[in-house]
N, C-alpha and C positions, 0 to 999 in steps of 0.2 A: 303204612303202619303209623298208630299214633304217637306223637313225641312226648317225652318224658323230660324231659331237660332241654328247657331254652333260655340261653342266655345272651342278651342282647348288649353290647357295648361296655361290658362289665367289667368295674375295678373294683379290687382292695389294695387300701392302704393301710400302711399300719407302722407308725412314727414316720408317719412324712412319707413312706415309701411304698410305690404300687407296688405289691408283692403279684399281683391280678392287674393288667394293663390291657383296659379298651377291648377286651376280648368276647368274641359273638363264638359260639358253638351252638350244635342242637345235635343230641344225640333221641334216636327211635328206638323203638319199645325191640328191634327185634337186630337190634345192633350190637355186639360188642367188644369196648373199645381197650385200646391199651393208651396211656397217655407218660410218654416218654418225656426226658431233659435233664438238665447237669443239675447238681447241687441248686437250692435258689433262686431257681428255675419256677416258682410259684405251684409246682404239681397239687401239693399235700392242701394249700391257701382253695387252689380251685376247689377242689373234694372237700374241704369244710362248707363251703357254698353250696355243691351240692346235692352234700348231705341236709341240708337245712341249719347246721350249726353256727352259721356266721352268713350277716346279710350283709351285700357286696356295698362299698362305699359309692357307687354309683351303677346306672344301668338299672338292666331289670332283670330279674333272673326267674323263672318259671320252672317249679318242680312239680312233677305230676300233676298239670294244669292249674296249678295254686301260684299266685304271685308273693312272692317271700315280700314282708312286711303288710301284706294282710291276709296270707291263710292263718286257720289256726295251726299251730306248730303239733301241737300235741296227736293233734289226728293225721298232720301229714309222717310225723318222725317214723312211729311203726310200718307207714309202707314203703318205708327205705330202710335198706337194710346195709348195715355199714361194717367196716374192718378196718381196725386204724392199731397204732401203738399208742394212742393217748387214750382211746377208749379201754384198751387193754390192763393200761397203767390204774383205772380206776375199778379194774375187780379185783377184791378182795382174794388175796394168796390160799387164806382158809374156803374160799367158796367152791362147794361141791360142781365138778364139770356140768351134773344135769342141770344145776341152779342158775350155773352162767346162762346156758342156754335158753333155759325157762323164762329168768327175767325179761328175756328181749321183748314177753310179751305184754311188757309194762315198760316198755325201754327204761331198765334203771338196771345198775350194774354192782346189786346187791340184795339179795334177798332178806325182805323186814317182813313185814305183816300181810304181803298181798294176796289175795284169795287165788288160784288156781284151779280150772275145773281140769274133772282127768282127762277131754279131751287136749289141752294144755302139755299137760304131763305124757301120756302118749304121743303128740307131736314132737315133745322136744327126745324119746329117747328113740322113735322114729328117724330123725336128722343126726342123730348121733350115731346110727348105726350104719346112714348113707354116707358118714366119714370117717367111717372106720374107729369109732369110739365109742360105742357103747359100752363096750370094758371097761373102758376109763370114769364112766357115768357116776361112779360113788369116791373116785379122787379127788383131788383139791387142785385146784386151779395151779398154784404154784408148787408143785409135784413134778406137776408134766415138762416134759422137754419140749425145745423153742418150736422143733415140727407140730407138735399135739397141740402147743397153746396156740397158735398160728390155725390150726384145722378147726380145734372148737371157737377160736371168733370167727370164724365162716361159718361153724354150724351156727353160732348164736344170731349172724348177721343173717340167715336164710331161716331161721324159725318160724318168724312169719309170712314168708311168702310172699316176699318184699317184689313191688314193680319195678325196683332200681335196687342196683348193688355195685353195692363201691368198698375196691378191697384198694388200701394204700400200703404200697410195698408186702404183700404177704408173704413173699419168697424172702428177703431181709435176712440177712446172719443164718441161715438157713445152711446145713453141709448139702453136700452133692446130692445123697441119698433121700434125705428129707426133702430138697427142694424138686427131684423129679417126681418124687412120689405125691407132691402136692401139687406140681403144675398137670399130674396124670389125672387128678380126680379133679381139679377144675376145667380142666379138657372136656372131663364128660361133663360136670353140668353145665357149660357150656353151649355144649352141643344137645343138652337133651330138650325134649318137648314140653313146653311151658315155661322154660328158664326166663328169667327177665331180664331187660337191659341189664348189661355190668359194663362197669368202668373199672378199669383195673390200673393203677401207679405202679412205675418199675423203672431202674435206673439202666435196667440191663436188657436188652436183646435175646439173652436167652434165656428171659425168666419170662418170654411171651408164651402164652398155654395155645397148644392147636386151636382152633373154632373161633379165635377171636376175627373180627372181621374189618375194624377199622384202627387208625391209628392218628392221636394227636402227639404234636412236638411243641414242646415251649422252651423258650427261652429269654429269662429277664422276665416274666409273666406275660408272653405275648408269642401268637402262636407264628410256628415259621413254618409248619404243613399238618394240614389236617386232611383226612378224607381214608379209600379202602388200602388198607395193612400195606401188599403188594405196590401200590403206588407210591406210601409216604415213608414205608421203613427199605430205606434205599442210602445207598454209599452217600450219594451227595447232599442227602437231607439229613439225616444225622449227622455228617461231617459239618455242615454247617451248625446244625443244634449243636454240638459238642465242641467245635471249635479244634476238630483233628481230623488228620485226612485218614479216610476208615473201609477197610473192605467187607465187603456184608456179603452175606452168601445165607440161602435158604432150603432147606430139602424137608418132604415130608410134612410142612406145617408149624416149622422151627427155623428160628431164625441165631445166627452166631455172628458178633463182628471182630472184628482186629485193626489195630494201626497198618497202615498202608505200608508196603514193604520198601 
């Protein structure tokens, strides 16, 4: 399978500190990873990188065959499709749910003057109805509850039919109800046909969605196990990532941990 994500010996620093230390990954087009660690732990610093939004203080880092600091940005940003709370934080409370959507296909996170064909506009209320929000399609962004704002930046982050998708923290402040209901419909795009790489950030073990298949750990921004789910989300590798002794147990395609007894 072709890779999407290579990065070779990669740091960020930022006031003197590698938040990103020396770190080599490469994730493939038909992989997808969950990337675990404490507070601090550089998760969100990698996923800026990834996304194309911050080029690494050293190393090289390769997204969808483009080497950051000479692709052009602008033609590689649309085919990655991203979910953060700092993107979040930049749309507009008044902006109608289809709008949010819509824009991804200009990556801007407010709607001004840009033209739209109705293939456009049919795509984005298309994606809105594969997450359960097409109802929602004439509200305003700051209306919805943290589930719904959470689901339409994954529909805005999959508008264009992104080769790489990178959700940071999407489960986050989430109650029980909203957050099964969202790790149940990322389960299926997951697993469905055509999905593309995703990277997914998550503090928690049981906000891993079925179908994912590999798993990175960091800690201080430097990894302590990478590789398939089963091998690296294990008592003794997160007890070490976390810095506690930890019993992990999995059934079904879900994983739960707790303090050692």
């Amino acid at each position: 399978m072709p890779t999407v994500l290579q990065l070779t010996d990669v740091s960020l620093v930022r006031g003197g500190v590698p938040v990103v230390d020396s770190l080599t990954w490469t994730v493939d087009s038909d992989e997808r990873w969950i990337v675990l660690g404490p507070n601090g732990a550089g998760k969100s610093s990698l996923l800026q990188v990834a996304a194309a939004q911050t080029h690494p203080s050293s190393g090289t880092a390769e997204v969808l065959g483009g080497d950051l600091g000479s692709v052009d940005l602008f033609d590689l940003r649309p085919r990655i499709g991203f979910a953060s709370t700092t993107i979040a934080r930049r749309i507009p409370a008044k902006e109608k749910v289809v709008d949010v959507v819509l824009t991804a296909a200009y990556s801007v996170t407010g709607r001004w003057n840009e033209e739209y064909e109705g293939v456009d506009v049919r795509r984005a209320h298309r994606v809105l109805d594969e997450w359960s929000l097409d109802h929602l399609s004439e509200r305003t962004f700051g209306e919805l509850s943290d589930g719904e704002q959470k689901r339409v930046q994954i529909a805005r982050a999959v508008m264009t039919d992104p080769e790489l998708l990178l959700l940071d923290e999407p489960a986050a402040s989430l109650d029980l109800g909203a957050r099964e209901e969202l790790l149940r419909m990322l389960s299926g795009y997951a697993q469905s046909e055509g999905a593309p790489a995703i990277v997914m950030v998550t503090h928690h073990v049981e906000e891993i969605p079925r179908g994912f298949t590999h798993a990175l750990l960091l800690d201080h921004g430097s990894v302590v196990a990478a590789g398939p789910i089963d091998e690296v989300v294990t008592a003794e590798t997160l007890g070490a990532t976390f810095g506690v002794e930890l019993e992990v147990t999995s059934e079904d395609g879900r994983y739960a941990a707790r303090a050692a007894r």
